[in-house]
TORKOL-4160 file (C-alpha; in steps of 0.2 Angstrom, whole numbers, padded with zeros to 4 digits, m for minus):
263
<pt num="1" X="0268" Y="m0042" Z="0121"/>
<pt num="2" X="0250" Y="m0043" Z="0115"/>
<pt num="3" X="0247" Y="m0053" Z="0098"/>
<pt num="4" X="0241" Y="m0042" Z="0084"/>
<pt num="5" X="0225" Y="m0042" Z="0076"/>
<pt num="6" X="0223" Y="m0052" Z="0062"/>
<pt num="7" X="0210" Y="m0039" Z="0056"/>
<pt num="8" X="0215" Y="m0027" Z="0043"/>
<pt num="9" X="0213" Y="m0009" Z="0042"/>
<pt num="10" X="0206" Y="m0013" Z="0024"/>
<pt num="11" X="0222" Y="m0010" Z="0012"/>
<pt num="12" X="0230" Y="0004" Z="0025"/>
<pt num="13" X="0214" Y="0013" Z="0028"/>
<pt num="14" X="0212" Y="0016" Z="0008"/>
<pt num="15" X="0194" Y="0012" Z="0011"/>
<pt num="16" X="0180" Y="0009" Z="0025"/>
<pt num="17" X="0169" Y="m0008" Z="0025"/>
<pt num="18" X="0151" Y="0001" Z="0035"/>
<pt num="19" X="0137" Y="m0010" Z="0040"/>
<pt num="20" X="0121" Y="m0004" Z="0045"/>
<pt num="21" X="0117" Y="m0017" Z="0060"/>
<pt num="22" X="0107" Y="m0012" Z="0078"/>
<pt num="23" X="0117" Y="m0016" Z="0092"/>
<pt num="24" X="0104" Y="m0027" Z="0098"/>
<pt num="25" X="0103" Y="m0040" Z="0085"/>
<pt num="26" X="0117" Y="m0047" Z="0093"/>
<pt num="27" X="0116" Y="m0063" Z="0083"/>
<pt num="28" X="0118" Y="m0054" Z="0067"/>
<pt num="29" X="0132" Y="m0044" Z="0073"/>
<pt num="30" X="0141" Y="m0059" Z="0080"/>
<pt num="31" X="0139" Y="m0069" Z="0064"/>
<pt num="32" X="0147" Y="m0053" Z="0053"/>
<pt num="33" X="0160" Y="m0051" Z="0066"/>
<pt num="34" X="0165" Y="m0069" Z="0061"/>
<pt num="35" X="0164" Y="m0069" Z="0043"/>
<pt num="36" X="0174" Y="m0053" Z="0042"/>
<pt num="37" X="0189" Y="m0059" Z="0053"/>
<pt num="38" X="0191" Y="m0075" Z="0043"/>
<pt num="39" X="0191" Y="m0065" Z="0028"/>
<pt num="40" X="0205" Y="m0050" Z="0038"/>
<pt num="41" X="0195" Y="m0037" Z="0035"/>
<pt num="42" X="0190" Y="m0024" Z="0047"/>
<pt num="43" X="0170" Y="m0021" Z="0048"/>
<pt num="44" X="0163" Y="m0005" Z="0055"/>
<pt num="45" X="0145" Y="m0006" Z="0064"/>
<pt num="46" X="0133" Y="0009" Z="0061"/>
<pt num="47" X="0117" Y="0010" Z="0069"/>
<pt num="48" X="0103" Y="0014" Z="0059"/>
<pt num="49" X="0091" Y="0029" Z="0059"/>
<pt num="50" X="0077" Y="0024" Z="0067"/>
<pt num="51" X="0058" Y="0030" Z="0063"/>
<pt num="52" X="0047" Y="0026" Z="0078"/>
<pt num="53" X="0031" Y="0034" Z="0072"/>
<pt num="54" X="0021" Y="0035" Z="0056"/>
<pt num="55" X="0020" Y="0051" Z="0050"/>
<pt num="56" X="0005" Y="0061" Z="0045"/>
<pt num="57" X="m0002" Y="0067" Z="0030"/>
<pt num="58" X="0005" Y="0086" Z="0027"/>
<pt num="59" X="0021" Y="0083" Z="0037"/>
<pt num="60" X="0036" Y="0087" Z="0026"/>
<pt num="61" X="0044" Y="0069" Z="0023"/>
<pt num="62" X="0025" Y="0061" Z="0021"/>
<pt num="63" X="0024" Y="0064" Z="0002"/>
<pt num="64" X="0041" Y="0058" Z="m0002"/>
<pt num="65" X="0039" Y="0057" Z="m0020"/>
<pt num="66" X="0037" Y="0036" Z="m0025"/>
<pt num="67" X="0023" Y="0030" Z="m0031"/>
<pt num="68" X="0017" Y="0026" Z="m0011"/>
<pt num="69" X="0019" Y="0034" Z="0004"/>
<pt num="70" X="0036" Y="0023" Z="0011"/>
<pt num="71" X="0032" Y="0011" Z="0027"/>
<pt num="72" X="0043" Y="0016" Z="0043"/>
<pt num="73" X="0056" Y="0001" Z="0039"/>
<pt num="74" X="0058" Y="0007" Z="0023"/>
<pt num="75" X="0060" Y="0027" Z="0026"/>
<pt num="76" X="0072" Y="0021" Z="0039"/>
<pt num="77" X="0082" Y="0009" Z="0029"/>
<pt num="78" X="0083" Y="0024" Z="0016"/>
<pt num="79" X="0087" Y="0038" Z="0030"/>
<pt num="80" X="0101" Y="0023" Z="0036"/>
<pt num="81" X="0110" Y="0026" Z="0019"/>
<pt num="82" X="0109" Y="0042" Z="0021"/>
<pt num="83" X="0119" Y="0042" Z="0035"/>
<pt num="84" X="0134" Y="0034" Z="0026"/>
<pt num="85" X="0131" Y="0044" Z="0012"/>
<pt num="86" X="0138" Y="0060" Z="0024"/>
<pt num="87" X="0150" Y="0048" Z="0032"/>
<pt num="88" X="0159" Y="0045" Z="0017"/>
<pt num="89" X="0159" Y="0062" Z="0012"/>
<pt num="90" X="0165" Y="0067" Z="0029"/>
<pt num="91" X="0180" Y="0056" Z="0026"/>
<pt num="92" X="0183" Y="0059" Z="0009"/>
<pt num="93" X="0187" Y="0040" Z="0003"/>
<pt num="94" X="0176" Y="0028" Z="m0004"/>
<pt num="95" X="0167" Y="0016" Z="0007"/>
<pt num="96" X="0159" Y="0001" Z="0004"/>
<pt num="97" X="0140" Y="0000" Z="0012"/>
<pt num="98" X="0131" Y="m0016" Z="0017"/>
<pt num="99" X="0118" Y="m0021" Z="0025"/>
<pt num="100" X="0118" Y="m0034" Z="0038"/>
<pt num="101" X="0111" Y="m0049" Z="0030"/>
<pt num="102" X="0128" Y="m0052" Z="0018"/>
<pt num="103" X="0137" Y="m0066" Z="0010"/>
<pt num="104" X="0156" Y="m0064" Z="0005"/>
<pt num="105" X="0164" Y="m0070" Z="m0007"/>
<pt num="106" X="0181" Y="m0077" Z="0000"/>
<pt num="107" X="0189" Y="m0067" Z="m0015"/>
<pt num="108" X="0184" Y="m0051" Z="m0008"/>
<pt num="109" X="0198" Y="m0044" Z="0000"/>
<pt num="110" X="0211" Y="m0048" Z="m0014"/>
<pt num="111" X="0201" Y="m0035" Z="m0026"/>
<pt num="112" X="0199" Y="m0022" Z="m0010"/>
<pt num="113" X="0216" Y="m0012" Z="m0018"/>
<pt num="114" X="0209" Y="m0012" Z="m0035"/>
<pt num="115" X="0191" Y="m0006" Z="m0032"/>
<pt num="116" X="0202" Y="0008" Z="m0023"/>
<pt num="117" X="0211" Y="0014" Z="m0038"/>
<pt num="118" X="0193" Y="0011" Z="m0047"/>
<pt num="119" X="0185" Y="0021" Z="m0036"/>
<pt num="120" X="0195" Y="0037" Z="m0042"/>
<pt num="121" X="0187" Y="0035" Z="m0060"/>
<pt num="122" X="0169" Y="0029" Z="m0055"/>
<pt num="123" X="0155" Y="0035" Z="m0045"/>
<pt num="124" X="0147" Y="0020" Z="m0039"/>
<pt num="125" X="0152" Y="m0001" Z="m0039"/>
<pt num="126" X="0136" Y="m0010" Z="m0035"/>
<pt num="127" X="0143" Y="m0032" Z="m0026"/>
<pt num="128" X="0127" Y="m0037" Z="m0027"/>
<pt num="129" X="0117" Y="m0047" Z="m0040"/>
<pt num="130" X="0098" Y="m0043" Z="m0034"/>
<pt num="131" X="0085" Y="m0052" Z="m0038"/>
<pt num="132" X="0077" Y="m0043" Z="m0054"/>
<pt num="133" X="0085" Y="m0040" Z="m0073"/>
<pt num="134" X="0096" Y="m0026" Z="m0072"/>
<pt num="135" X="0102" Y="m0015" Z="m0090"/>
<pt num="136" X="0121" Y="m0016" Z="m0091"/>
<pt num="137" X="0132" Y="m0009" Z="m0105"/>
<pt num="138" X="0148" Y="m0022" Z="m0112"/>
<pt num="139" X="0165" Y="m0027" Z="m0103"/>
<pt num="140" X="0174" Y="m0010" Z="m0097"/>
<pt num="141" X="0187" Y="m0014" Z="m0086"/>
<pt num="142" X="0192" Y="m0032" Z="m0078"/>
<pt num="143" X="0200" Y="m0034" Z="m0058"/>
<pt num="144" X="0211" Y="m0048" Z="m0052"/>
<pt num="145" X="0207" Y="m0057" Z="m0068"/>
<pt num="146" X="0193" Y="m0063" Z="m0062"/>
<pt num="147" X="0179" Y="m0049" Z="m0061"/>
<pt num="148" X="0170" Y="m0040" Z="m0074"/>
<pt num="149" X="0165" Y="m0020" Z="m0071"/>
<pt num="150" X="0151" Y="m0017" Z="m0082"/>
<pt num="151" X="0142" Y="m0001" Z="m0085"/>
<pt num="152" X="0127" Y="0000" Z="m0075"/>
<pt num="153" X="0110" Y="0009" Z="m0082"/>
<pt num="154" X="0096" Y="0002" Z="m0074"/>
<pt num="155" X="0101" Y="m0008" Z="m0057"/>
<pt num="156" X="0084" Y="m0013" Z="m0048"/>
<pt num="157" X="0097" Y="m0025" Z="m0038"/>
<pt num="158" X="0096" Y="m0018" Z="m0021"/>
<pt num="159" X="0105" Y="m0010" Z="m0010"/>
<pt num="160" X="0113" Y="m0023" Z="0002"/>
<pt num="161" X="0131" Y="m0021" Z="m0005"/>
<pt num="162" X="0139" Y="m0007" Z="m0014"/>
<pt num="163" X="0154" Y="0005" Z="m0015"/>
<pt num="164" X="0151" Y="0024" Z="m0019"/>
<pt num="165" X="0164" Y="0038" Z="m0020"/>
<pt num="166" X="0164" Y="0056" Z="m0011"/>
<pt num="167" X="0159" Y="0060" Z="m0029"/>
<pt num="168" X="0143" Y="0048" Z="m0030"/>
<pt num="169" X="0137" Y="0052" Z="m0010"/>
<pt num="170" X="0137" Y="0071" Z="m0013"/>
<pt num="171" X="0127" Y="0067" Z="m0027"/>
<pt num="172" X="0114" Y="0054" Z="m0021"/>
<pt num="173" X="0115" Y="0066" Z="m0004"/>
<pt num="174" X="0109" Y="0081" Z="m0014"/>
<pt num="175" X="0094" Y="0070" Z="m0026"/>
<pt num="176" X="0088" Y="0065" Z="m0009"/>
<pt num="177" X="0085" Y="0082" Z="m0004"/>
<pt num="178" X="0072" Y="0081" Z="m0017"/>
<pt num="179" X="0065" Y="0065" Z="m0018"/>
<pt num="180" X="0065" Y="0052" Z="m0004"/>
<pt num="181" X="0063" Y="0034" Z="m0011"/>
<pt num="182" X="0064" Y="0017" Z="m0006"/>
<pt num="183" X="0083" Y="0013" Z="m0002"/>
<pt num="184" X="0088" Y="0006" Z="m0021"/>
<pt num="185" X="0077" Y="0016" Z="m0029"/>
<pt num="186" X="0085" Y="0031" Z="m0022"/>
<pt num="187" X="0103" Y="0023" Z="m0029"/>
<pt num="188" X="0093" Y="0018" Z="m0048"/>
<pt num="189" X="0085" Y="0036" Z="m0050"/>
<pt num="190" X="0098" Y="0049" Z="m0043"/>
<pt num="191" X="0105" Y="0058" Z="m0060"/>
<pt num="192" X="0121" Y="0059" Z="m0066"/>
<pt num="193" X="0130" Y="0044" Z="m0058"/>
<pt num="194" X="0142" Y="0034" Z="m0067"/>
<pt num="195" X="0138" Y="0018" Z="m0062"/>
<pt num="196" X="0144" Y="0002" Z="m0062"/>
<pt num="197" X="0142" Y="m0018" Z="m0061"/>
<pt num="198" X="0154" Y="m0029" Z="m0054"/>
<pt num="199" X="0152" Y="m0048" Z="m0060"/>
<pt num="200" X="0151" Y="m0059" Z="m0055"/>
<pt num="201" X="0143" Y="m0052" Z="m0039"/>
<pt num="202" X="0155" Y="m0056" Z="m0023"/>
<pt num="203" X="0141" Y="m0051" Z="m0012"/>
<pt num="204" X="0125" Y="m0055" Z="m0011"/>
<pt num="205" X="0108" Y="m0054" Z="0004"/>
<pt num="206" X="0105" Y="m0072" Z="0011"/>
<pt num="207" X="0085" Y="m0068" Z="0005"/>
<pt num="208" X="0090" Y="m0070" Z="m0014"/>
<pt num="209" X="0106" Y="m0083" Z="m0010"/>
<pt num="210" X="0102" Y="m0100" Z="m0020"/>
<pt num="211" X="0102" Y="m0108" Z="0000"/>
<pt num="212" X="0094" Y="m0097" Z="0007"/>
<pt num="213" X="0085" Y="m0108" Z="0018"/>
<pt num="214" X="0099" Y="m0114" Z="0025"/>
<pt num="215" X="0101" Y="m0097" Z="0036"/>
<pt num="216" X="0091" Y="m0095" Z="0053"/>
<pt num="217" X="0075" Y="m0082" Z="0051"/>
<pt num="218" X="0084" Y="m0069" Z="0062"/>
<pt num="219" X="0099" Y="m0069" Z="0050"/>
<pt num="220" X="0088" Y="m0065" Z="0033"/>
<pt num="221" X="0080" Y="m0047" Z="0029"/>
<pt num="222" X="0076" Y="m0030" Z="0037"/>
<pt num="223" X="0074" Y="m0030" Z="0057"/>
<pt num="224" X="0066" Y="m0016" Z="0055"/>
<pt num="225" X="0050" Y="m0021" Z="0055"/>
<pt num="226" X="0037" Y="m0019" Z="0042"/>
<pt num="227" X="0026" Y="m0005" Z="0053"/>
<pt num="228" X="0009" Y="m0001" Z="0047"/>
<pt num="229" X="0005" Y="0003" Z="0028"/>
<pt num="230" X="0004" Y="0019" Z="0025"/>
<pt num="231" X="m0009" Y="0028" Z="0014"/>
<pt num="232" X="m0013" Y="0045" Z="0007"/>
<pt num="233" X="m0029" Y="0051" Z="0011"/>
<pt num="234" X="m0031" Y="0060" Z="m0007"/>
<pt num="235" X="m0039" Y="0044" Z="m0019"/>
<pt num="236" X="m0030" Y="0053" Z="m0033"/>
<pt num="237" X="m0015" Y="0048" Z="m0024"/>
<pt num="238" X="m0018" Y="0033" Z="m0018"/>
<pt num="239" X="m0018" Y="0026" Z="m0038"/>
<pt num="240" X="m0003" Y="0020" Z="m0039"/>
<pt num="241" X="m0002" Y="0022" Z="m0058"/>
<pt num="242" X="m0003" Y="0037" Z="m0063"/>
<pt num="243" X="0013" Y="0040" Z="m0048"/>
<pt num="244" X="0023" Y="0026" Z="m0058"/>
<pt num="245" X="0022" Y="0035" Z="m0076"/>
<pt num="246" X="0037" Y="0046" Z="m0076"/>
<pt num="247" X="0047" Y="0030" Z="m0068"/>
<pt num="248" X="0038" Y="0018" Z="m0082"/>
<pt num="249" X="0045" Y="0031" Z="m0096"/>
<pt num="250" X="0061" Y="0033" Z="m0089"/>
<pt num="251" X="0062" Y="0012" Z="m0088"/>
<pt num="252" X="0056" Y="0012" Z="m0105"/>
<pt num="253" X="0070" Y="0026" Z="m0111"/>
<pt num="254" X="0084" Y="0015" Z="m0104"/>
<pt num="255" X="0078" Y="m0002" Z="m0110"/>
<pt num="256" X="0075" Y="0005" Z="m0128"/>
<pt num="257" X="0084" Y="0018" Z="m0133"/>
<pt num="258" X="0102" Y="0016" Z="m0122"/>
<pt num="259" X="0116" Y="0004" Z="m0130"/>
<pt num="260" X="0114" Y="m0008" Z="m0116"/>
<pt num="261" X="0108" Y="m0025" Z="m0112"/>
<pt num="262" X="0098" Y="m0035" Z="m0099"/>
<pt num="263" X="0104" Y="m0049" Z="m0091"/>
């Protein structure tokens, strides 16, 4: 008789771990493979949407609506999410989305059930801690003793690691029919998401991890490349500041005049 798997289905199938990773960065893939069998937890690899091309000027996706035109990697990486976004609204359960440059925290899988039953009450769980301030409200709701969910109004933090509902996909899903941002902006500007913060973070990207030079090059950041970058051809455009004012008051109105905090 064969032995069986030491790999979970993640808490009978409650929820499904996605990683965007390309079938040819082998050395990643291997390295994630390995941190998630010691940690029993069953990792699904999704290839990410791949942009070959710059687009031009006047095509529908050019003018996305941030404060630049977006480089290939980046309007991939966002197009990647995307992706899960529909798969997790396909399957009607929460998923937890990373990106292929994450730590875990041995922890992890023993609040896996409880960020379930979370899940049913919330829109979106954001692991990671980022690299910028982010605005949180107080304590809301503790898991396993040990982690702290905090409200969550202004994230900046990335989007290597999060969990998001059916709920919070359709909603993200339908803001990105409108507006098609860099990958956390997209998550930090979509309306009407009830977001939250758990701390302390048991994610985080090898690029912001205290040792991060312990990790080889090809483990850390995109593989995406960075691509060429991109410009519009209207000078009016071009000035980044005056694309950055309705982001600027929106930042101001959640710094100001929201009940929250940043740490």
């Amino acid at each position: 008789m064969a032995n069986k798997s030491p790999i979970s289905e993640n808490h009978s199938g409650k929820i499904s771990i996605l990683m965007i990773n390309r079938e040819i960065d082998f050395r990643r893939r291997n390295y994630q493979k390995a941190q998630f069998s010691k940690l029993g937890l069953k990792v699904e690899f999704v290839e990410p949407v791949r942009i070959e091309t710059p687009p031009d000027e006047g095509e529908d996706w050019y003018d996305t609506g941030w404060v630049r035109p977006l480089r290939i990697a980046e309007y991939s990486l966002t197009l990647s999410h995307i992706h899960l976004w529909k798969i997790c609204i396909a399957r009607n359960s929460p998923v937890v989305v990373l990106e292929d440059d994450v730590i875990v925290d041995p922890r992890f899988p023993e609040i896996l059930d409880d960020i379930v039953a979370t899940m049913e009450h919330i829109d979106y769980l954001h692991l990671e801690p980022g690299g910028k301030k982010k605005l949180q409200g107080d304590f809301d709701f503790k898991l396993a003793d040990t982690f702290l969910g905090k409200q969550l109004y202004v994230s900046r933090g990335g989007s290597g690691a999060y969990v998001v509902s059916p709920k919070g996909a359709k909603a993200l899903l339908e803001f990105s029919k409108k507006h098609l941002l860099i990958s956390d902006s997209q998550i930090d500007n979509t309306p009407k998401i009830n977001r939250y913060q758990l701390m302390p973070a048991p994610i985080v990207q090898m690029v912001v991890h205290p040792s991060n030079s312990i990790f080889p090059n090809e483990l850390r950041g995109t593989t995406l490349g960075s691509g060429p970058k991109p410009r519009f051809r209207s000078i009016l455009k071009n000035i980044g500041l005056f694309r950055r004012i309705p982001y600027e008051i929106r930042m101001f109105r959640m710094r100001y005049l929201t009940p929250g905090k940043e740490v």
